[in-house]
N, C-alpha and C positions, 0 to 999 in steps of 0.2 A: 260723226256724220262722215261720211267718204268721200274724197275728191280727188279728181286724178290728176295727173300733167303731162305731157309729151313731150318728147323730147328724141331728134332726131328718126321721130316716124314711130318709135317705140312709147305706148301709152304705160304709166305705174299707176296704179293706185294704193292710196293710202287712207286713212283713217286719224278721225283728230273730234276730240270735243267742239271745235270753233264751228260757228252754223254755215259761215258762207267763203267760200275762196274761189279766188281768178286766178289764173294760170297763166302765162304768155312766154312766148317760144321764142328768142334772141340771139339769131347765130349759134343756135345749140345750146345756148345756158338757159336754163333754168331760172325763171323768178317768181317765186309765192308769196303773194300779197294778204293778209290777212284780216279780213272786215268781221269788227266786231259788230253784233248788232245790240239796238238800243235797249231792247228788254237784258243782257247782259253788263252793259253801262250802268242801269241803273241800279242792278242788281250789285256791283262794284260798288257802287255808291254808298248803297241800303246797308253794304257791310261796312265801309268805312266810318259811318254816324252812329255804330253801335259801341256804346261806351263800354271805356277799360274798367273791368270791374280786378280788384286785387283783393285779399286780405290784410295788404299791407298799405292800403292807401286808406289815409286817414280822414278822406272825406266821406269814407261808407262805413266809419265806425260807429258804434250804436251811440249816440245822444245820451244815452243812461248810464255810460262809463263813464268813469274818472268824473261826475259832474261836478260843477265847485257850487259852493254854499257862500255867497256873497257876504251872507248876516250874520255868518260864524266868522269871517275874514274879518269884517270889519270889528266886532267883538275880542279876537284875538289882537288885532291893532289895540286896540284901547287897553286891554289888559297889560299888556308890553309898557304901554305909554304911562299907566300907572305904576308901574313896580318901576320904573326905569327916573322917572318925575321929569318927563325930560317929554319935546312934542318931536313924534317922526318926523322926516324927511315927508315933502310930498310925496303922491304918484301911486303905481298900482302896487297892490301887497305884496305880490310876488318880486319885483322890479325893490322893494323898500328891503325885503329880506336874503337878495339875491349872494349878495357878499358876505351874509354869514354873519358881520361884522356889529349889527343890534342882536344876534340870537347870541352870541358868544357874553355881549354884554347882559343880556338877560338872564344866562345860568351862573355868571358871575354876581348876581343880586341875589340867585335863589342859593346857591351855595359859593361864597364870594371864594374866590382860589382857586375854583375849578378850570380857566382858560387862563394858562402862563403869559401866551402872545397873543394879540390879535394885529393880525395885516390888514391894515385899514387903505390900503393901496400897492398896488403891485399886477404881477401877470394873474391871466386867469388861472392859473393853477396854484399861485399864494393865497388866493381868495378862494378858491375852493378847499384849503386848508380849514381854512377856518371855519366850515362848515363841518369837516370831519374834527376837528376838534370841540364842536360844538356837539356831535353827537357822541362821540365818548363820554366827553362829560355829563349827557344825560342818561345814558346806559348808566354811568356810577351812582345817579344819580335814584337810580331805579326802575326807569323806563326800560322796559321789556323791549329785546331786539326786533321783535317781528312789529313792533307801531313805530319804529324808527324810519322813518324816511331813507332813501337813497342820497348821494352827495347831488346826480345829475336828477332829480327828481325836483331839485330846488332851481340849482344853475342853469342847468338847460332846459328847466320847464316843464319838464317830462310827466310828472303827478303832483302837480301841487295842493290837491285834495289831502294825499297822504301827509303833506308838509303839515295841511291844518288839523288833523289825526294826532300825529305827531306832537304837537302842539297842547292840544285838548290832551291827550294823556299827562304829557310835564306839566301843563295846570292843574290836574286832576290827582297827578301823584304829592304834589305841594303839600296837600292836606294831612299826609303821612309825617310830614319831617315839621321843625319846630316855626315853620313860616304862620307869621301872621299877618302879612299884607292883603295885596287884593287877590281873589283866589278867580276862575277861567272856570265853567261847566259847574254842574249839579253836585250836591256836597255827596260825599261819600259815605256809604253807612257805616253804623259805629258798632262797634263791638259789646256785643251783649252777654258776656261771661258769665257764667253761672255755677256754684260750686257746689256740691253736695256732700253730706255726713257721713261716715259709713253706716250708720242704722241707715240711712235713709235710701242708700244703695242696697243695702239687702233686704228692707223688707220691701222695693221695688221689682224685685227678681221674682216674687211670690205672685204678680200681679203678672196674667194672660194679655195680651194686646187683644184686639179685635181682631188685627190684620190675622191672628194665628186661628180665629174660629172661636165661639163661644157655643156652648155646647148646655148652661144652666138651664136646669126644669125639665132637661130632654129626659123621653120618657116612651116605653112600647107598650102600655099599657093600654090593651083595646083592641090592640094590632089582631088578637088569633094566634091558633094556633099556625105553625109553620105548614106553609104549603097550600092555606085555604086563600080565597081567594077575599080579598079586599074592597068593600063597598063602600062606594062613595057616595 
């Protein structure tokens, strides 16, 4: 919108977004006051109240990530407590496994020898030892790297879903090695080996699958001769 100001008998004008200006002329100087008006107040306002959306703030992450499974936690608690014959620590599962210091005792049950040291006090970076020495030892163990948890995954809480992943798989690989204690998830299927004779290989080779077409009793008898035409 344009508004002008004078000064010393000579008027300027000028131009500005703002709706409304007063002008006043003081021994020669210049002074431009600036009145906002209220439909632009509010409109300040209206953008102020509009929430920070991020991809990195974690209260707009989706609900259906990382969610934890309460009734597997407490399952894995229990299994710990039996192989171990010993009752946890109170408090929450994540907070009881944070030091590493029950898992390290725990792959020392399933394969005794597997953790040299465990730091049962010290800075946070001894006791985060013992978390990474708790997942080598299940890597030897046979647990495949990609269901291995992170070290800050546990420590700093970061996915503790995967910890109970984690978990459920070294219960689940148990059943492969010579363990007969209490075993963690659904038993494993068993190996159905089956060995065959060589007659019984070769007169196997004589025999068409289906998947390859079955072609018996086929027959053009009726069909005509070539070229006429075929009534149905």
């Amino acid at each position: 919108m344009p508004y002008s100001v004078a000064t010393r008998g000579v008027r300027f004008s000028f131009y500005s977004t703002s709706s409304k200006f007063q002008s006043h002329t003081q021994s020669g100087k210049v002074i431009v006051a600036e009145e906002t008006t209220q439909q632009q107040n509010a409109a300040s306002t209206e953008r102020c109240q509009i929430p920070f959306m991020s991809g990195s703030c974690s209260s707009h992450k989706s609900s259906g990530v990382n969610s934890r499974n309460k009734e597997q936690e407490a399952e894995i608690l229990a299994w710990i407590e039996a192989i171990l014959g010993e009752k946890l620590p109170s408090g929450n599962y994540d907070d009881i496994l944070k030091d590493g210091v029950i898992l390290c005792n725990l792959i020392n049950k399933l394969a005794p020898g597997s953790v040299k040291k465990i730091q049962s006090k010290g800075t946070n970076f001894q006791l985060m030892e013992n978390i990474q020495r708790f997942q080598a030892a299940i890597k030897n163990y046979g647990v495949p790297q990609e269901e291995i948890f992170q070290t800050a995954d546990l420590f700093e809480k970061r996915n503790i879903p995967q910890v109970t992943l984690c978990l459920y798989a070294l219960g689940r690989l148990t059943q492969k090695h010579d363990w007969t204690g209490p075993s963690l998830g659904p038993k494993m299927a068993e190996e159905n080996k089956r060995t065959f004779t060589d007659d019984q290989l070769r007169a196997s080779e004589g025999h068409l699958g289906l998947q390859m077409g079955y072609n018996k009793g086929a027959s053009q008898a009726g069909h005509g001769g070539f070229g006429n035409t075929r009534h149905m």
